[in-house]
N, C-alpha and C positions, 0 to 999 in steps of 0.2 A: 633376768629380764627377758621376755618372749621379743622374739623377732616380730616381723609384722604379717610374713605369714600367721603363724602361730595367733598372732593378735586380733588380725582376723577369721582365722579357725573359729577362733574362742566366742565371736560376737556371733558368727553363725551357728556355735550352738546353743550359744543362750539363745537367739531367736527361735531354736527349733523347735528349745524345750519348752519354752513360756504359749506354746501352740495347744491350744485344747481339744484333745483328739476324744473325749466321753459324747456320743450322740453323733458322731462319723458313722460311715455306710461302710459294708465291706470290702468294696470294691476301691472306694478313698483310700483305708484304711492301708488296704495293699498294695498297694501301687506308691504310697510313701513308705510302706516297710521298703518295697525291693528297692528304693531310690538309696535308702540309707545302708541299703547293705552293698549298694554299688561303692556309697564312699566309703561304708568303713573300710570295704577291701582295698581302694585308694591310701585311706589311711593306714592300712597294713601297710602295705609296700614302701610307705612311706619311712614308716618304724621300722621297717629292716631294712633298707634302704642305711638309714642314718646310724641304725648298731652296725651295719657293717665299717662303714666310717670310722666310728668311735673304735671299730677293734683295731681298723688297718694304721690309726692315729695313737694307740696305747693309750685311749683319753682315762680308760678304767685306772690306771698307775697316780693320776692323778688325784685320786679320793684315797690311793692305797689299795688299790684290789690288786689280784693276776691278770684278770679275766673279766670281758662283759659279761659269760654266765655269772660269775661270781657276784657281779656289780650289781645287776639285775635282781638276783635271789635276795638282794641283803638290802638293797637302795632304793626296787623300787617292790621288792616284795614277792618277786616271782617264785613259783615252786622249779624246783629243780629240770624239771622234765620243759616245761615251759621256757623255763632261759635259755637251754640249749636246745631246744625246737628251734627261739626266734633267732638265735645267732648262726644255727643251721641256713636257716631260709636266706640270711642276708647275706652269706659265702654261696648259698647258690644260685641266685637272682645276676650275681658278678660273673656268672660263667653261662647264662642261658638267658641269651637278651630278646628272645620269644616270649618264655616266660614269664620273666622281668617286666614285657611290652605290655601282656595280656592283665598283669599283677597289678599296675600303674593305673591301669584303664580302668580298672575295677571289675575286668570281665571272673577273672578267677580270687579263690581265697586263700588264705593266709595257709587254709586246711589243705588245701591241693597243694600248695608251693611245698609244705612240708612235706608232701607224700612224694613228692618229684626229686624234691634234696638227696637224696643219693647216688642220684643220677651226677651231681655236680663235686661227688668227696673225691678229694684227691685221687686215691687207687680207682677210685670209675672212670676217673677221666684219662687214665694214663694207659688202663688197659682199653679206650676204647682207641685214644691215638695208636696204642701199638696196633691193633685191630683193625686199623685205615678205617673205623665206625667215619660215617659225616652225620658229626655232633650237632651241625647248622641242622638238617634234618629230622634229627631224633628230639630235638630244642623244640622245632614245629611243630612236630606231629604232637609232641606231649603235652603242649600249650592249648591245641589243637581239641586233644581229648579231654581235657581238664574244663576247657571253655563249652562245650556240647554235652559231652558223656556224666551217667553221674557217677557218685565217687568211686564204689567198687570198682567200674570200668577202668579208673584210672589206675587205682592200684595195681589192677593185674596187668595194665599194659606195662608199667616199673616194673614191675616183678618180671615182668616173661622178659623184657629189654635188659636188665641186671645178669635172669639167669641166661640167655645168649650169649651175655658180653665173655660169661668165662662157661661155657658149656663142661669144663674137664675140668673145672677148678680142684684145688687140693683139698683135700678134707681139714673142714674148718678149726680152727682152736675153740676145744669148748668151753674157755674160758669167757671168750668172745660172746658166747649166747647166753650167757650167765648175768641176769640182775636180782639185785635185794633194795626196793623202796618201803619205807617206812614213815609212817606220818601218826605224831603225838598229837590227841584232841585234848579239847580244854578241860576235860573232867581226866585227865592222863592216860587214859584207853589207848593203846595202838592199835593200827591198821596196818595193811601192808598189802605187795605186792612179792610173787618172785616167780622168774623166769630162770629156767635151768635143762642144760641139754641132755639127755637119754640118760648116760652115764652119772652125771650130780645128781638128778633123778631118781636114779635106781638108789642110791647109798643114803641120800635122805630118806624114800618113802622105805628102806631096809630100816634106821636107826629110828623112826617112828614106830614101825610098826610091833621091833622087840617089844619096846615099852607101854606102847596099847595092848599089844596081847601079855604083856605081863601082869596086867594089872587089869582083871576081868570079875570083878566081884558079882555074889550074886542081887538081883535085884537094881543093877544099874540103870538107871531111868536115860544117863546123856546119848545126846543123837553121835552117830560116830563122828561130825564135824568138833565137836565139845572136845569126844575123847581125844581127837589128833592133836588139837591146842591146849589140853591138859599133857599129852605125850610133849609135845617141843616144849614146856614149860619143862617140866621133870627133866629134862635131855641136857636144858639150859642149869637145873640146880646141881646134877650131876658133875657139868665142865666146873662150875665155881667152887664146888665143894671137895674134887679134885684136886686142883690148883694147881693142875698143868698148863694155865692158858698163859701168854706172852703178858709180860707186863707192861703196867700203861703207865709209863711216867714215875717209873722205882716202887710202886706196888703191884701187887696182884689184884688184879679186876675181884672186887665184892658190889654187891647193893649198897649200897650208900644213904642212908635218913640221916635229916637233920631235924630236931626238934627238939624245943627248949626242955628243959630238964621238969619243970612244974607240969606243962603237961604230959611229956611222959609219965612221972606218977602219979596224975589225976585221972582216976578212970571217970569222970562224967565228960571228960575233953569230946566236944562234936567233931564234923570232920574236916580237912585243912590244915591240920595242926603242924604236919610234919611235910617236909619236900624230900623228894628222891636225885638222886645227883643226876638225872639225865631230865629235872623240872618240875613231875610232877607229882601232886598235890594229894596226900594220903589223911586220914584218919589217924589219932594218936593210937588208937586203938589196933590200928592198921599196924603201925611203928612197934608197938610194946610186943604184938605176933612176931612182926619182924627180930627185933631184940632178942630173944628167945629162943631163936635156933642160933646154934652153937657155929654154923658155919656161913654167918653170915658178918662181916664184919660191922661197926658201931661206934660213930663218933658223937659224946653229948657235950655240945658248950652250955655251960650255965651263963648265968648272967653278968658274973665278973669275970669274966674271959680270963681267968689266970693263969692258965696253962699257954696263952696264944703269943705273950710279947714277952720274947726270949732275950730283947736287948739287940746290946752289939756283939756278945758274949759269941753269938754263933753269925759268920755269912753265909751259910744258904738256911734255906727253910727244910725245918723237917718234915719228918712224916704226917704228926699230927696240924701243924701250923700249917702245912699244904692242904690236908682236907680243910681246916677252915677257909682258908682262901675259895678253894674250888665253890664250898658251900654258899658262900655268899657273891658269887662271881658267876656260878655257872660255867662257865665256856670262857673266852676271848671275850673282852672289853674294849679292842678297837672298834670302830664306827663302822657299821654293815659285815661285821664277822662273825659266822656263826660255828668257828671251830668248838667241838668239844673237848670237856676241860682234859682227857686224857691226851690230846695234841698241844697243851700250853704247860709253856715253861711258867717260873712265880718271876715277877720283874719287880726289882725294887725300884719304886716312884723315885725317891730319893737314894742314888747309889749310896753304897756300905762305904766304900772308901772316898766317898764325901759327907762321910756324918751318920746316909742313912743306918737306921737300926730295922731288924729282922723279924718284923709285926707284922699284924696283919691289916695296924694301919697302913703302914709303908707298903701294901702286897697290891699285888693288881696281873688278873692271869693275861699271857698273850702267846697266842701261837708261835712259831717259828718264825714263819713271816713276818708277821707284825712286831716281833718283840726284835729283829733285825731293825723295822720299820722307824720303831722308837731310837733305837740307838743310831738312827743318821736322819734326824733334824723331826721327826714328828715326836707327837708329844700329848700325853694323856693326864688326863686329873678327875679326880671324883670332888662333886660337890657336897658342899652338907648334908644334902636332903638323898648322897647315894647315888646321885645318877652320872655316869662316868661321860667325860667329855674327850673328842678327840681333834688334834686341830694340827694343821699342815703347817710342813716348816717356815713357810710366812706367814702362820698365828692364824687364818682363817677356821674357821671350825666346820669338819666335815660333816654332816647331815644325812639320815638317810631319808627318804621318802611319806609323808610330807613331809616338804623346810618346816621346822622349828624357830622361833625366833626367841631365845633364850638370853639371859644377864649376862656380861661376861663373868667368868669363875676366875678368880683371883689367887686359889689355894696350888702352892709350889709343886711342880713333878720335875723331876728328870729323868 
């Protein structure tokens, strides 16, 4: 139910939108953009404003998350970097009531406030109190620049104001400067991102470069960007085929296809056929290549899953019965989780020592967390039609972002 803030938010922008701006002058035109970028930045501060709330409240505990990043990424959809930008801005909006003032008003944006934010992380704040820094001052001045200057200016004044605070700091852990982002598109192609300091640096663009110049045939037409991402491909069949890497869940990390047994021996199968255990969506044709090298592992359920319902004969799941599950699971099946499947245990819907039997009806994957979660009062089920449901220990059902308004599901979990 929307409060009546919110309720009136809502009616002022349905009026805003139903406004026909085709045949407006340019001068109109902008002079309502800047209006509406004064509220959204209003409306920022607002949104962090109230995650800050919801952290200092644990309200995220209540759906079952850790975390408003957490909550965010899974409930209302946020990317990772995004969640914790906004839950950044709203711990530091709490400790710079300049900023905070400027934020409210709509003078500065959501994009300044985050560039400011480090100015407000714990170890800034504690080295500028040892420092006798007056915070009241550095809060103004930076609110100050944010509202006038444009962005770069602002940056560099956080950055010179950071590198002062500790002029002789220790030399940093390079662990610390060190990220790996990755984002899966809809046709399964990765993208990526990474950051890495001098030293990770050096030992990556080393373990690339052996196997680019190892394999320099004559005649190669690829630009050297190709050959790097043909090199960290080879680097990667290398570690699997190996099989020194840590194991995830009582196997060894392999590639993982799933695809029905008919297509696998149909060669006119188009593409789609087969899934990869981290989602996505290959050609059978793609799968039968796969199948074929020797060191890649290969699990095919037919149609009569006979291998999969073991009975009561065994209480845990095995090998094989685990990749089914993962295969048709994916990850975690709590509501807004997107652990993958090598972080979930198999959780019997129906405990073994109440009946349940060691299938893959009875399976259902869930993180650590979550599968704690279930065994003190929440509670998961899958419906007919497959779509897994999760509902809090007073039976309401948790929802991520749009509410859904579904039947209730009737079919037994524990």
């Amino acid at each position: 139910m929307c409060s009546n803030g919110s309720a009136a938010l809502e009616a002022a922008l349905d009026e805003l939108s139903s406004e026909r701006l085709d045949g407006s002058f340019g001068p109109a035109l902008l002079e309502r953009f800047g209006e509406l970028l004064t509220l959204q930045n209003r409306l920022a501060a607002e949104v962090a404003r109230t995650v800050r709330q919801c952290e200092l409240a644990d309200a995220a505990e209540f759906d079952g998350k850790a975390s408003m990043q957490s909550w965010l990424r899974r409930h209302a959809r946020f990317s990772a970097r995004a969640a914790s930008s906004l839950v950044r801005t709203g711990r530091a909006v709490e400790h710079l009531p300049a900023v905070a003032a400027a934020f409210a008003a709509g003078d500065i944006s959501a994009e300044a406030v985050s560039v400011i934010a480090p100015v407000a992380e714990p170890k800034n704040l504690a080295a500028a109190q040892d420092a006798g820094v007056d915070l009241a001052g550095v809060d103004e001045a930076l609110a100050e620049v944010a509202r006038t200057q444009f962005h770069p200016v602002l940056r560099q004044a956080v950055a010179h104001y950071l590198d002062r605070l500790d002029p002789d700091g220790t030399e940093p852990d390079p662990t610390e400067q060190r990220s790996l982002t990755m984002a899966t598109h809809a046709d399964g192609s990765v993208s990526g991102r990474f950051e890495l300091d001098a030293v990770g640096g050096e030992k990556f663009q080393a373990a690339i470069e052996s196997i680019l110049q190892a394999s320099r045939p004559a005649g190669d037409t690829r630009t050297r960007a190709q050959q790097s991402a043909d090199a960290l491909v080879q680097l990667c069949d290398n570690q699997l085929a190996a099989g020194t890497l840590p194991t995830l869940r009582t196997f060894k990390p392999h590639v993982v296809v799933r695809v029905d047994l008919d297509d696998l021996v149909d060669p006119s199968t188009g593409p789609g056929a087969a899934r990869l255990g981290f989602g996505a969506t290959i050609s059978a044709a793609r799968a039968r290549w796969l199948a074929c090298d020797g060191t890649v592992a290969r699990i095919v359920i037919g149609p009569d899953g006979a291998p999969l319902d073991l009975g009561r004969s065994h209480r845990l799941f095995t090998h094989h019965l685990r990749r089914a599950v993962e295969a048709r699971d994916g990850g975690c099946v709590f509501a807004g989780c997107d652990a993958p499947a090598h972080w979930c245990d198999v959780h019997h819907l129906v405990h073994w020592a109440d009946g349940g039997d060691t299938s893959l009806g009875n399976a259902a994957l869930l993180c650590e967390r979550h599968h704690g979660k279930v065994h003190h009062g929440f509670r998961i089920e899958r419906d007919p039609a497959g779509r897994w449901h999760t509902h809090r220990p007073d039976g309401t059902e948790i929802h991520v972002l749009p509410r859904i308004t579904t039947e209730p599901v009737t079919t037994r979990a524990g």
